[in-house]
Structure formats: structure tokens, C-alpha cells
C-alpha positions as CSV (number, residue, x, y, z in Angstrom):
1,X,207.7,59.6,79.6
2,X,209.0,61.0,76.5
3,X,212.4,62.4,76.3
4,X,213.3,65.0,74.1
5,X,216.6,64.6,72.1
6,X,218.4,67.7,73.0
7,X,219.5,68.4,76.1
8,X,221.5,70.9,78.7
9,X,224.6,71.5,80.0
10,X,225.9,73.2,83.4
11,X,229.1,74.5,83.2
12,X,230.7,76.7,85.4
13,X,233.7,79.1,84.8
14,X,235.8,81.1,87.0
15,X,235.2,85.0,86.6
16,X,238.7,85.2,87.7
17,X,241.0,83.1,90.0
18,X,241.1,86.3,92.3
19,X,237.5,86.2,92.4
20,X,235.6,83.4,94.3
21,X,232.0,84.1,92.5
22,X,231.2,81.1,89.9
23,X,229.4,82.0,86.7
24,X,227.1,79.3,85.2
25,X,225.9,79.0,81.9
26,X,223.0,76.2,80.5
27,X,223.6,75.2,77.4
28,X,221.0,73.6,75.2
29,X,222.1,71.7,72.1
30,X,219.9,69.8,69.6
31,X,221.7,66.5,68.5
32,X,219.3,63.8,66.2
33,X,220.2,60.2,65.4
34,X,223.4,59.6,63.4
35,X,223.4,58.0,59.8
36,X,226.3,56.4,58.5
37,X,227.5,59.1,56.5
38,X,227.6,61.3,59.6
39,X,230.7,59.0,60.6
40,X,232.2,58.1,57.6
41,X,233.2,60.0,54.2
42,X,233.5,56.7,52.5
43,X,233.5,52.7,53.3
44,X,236.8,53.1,54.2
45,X,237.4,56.0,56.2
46,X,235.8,57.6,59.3
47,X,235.3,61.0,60.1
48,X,237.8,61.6,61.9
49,X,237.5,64.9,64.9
50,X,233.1,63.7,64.8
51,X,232.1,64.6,67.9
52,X,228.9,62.4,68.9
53,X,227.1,61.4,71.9
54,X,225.7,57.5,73.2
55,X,222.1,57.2,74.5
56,X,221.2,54.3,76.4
57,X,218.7,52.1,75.4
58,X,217.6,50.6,78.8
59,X,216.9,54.4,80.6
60,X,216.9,56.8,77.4
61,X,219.8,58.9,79.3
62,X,222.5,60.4,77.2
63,X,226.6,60.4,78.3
64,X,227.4,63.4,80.3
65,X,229.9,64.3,77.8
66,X,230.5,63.7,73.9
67,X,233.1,61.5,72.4
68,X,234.8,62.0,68.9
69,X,236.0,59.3,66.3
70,X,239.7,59.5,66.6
71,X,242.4,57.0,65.8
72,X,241.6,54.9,68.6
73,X,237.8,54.5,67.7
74,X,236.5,50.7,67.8
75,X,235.0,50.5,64.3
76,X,232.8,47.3,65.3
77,X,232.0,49.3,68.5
78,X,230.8,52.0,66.7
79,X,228.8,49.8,64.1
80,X,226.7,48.5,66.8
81,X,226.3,51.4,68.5
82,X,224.8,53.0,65.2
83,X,223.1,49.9,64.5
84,X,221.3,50.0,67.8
85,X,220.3,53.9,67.0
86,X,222.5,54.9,70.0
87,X,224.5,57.7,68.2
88,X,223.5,60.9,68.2
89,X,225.3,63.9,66.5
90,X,224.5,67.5,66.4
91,X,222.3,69.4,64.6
92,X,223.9,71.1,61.9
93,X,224.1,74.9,61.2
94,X,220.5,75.8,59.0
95,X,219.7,71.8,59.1
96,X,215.5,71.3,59.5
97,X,214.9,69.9,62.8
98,X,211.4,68.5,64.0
99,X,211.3,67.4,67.9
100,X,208.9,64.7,66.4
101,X,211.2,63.4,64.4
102,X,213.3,61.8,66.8
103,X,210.3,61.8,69.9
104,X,207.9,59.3,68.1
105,X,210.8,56.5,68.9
106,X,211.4,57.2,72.2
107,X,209.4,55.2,75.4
């Protein structure tokens, strides 16, 4: 089974705290595989405030929530993770996007 490489969120705000009814939104956002220059500006220095999410290689699943390169960030961490094509960041704003593009690699 294919997976496609965006996928949705469920979150739930409080109309009001006098109120007990829950609103819930779905969000959908289209992420592709990071390239090193997604996470760095240069050899030195990382992009810091990134945002980014893991995919699993063994089950194709993708974190329930996005991390971001901060200060703390392992560097060798996050080279294997790229190297293993397990970092995915979001599309950007009027960036081409083709589902195949990033289907084709996925079993």
C-alpha cells in the first residue's frame, strides 16, 4: 500500500471555556523529502527554527508532531536521519509539488 506524503491533523480547540462544545479542524499539509540545504545555510550552520517531520522506514508512519533544529539538535542524528530519507519538510509557498514525486519510493 502506497502512502501519500502529506498527511492530516485533528485538532481540537475550545469555542470558549464557558462553552463545553469542541470545534475540530483537519488539517492537511504537503511536506516532501528534505535536501541538505533545507537544514543548513552553509557547512557550518544549521537552520535554526526548521521545522521538519521523521518517517519511519519499517511502517512508512510519520511522527504525530514536527520537531525543529534548535540548539540542542544532534547534528550526527540528523545526518543519518537525512541520509536514510527520513526527513520530511514542508512544502513551500508556490513550490511545484507532484504526489509522484515522492509516491514512486514508497512500499
Amino acid at each position: 500500500m502506497k502512502h501519500k506524503s502529506h498527511f492530516h491533523y485533528n485538532a481540537r480547540a475550545t469555542k470558549s471555556f464557558f462553552m463545553e462544545d469542541n470545534v475540530s479542524f483537519e488539517v492537511a499539509l504537503k511536506v516532501r523529502k528534505a535536501l541538505p540545504e533545507d537544514l543548513k545555510i552553509d557547512a557550518r550552520t544549521l537552520r535554526m527554527g526548521q521545522v521538519f517531520w521523521l518517517r519511519s522506514k519499517q511502517t512508512g508512519d510519520f511522527m504525530n508532531q514536527p520537531l525543529k533544529l534548535d540548539d540542542e539538535t544532534d547534528v550526527a542524528e540528523l545526518a543519518g536521519w537525512l541520509a536514510n530519507d527520513m526527513i520530511y519538510v514542508p512544502v513551500k509557498w508556490r513550490e511545484t509539488f507532484s504526489d509522484k514525486e515522492t509516491d514512486d519510493d514508497v512500499q
